[in-house]
N, C-alpha and C positions, 0 to 999 in steps of 0.2 A: 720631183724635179726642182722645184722652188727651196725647196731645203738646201735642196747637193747643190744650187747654183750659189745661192746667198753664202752656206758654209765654204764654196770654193773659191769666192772673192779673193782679190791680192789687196793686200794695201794700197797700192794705187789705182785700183780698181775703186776702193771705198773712197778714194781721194776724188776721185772723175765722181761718181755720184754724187759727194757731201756738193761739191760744185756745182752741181746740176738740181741742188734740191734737195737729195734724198739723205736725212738725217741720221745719225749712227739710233736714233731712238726709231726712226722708221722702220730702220731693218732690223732693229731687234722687233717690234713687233710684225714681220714680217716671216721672221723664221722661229714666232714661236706658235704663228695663227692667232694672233691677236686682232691684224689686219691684213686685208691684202691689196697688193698693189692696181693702182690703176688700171686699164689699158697701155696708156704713154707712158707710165712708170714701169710697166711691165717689158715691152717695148727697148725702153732705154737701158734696162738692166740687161735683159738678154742683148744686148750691142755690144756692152761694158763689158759683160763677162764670158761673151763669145761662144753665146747657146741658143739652140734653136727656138728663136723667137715665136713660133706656130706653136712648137708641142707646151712651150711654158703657159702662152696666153691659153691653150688648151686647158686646162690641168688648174689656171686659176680657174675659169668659166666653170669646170667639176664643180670647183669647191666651194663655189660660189651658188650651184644649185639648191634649188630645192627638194627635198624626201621626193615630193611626187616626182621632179623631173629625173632624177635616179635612178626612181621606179620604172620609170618609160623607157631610159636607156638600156637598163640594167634587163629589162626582157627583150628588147629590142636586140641588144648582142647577143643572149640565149637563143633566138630565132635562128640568127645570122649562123650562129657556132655551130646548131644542130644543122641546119643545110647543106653548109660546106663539108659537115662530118658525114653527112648522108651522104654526098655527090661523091666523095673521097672512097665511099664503102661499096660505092654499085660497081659489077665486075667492067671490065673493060670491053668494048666491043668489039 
């Protein structure tokens, strides 16, 4: 999602960040993962560019993990997935 927002920017979208701070050298390393944005920067772009400020800051917070915290999630939704697939399979009463 941080790719499709930063590549969806208008010109004046870039204009309201340069304003605000945020350097055309920023968001290029920004949409190439070289860096990633703040919170407040994170924040201020999802305002700018009129996207759900939750799922972005989400999705940095991902990327920003570490292997193990992955690992925690990543069986964590395998649990989840098989549950709801088991509830979904039992006949109806």
């Amino acid at each position: 999602m941080l790719v499709e927002v930063i590549k969806g920017l208008t010109p004046e979208d870039r204009a309201i960040l340069r304003t605000a701070g945020v350097s055309r050298q920023l968001l290029h390393a920004w949409l190439h993962g070289e860096r990633l944005p703040t919170e407040p920067q994170a924040a201020l772009l999802a305002i700018v560019a009129r996207a759900d400020r939750h799922r972005l800051q989400d999705e940095i917070a991902l990327l920003k993990a570490s292997p193990e915290q992955l690992t925690v999630l990543s069986k964590l939704f395998r649990r989840v997935q098989t549950k709801l697939k088991n509830k979904h399979q039992q006949p109806n009463d």
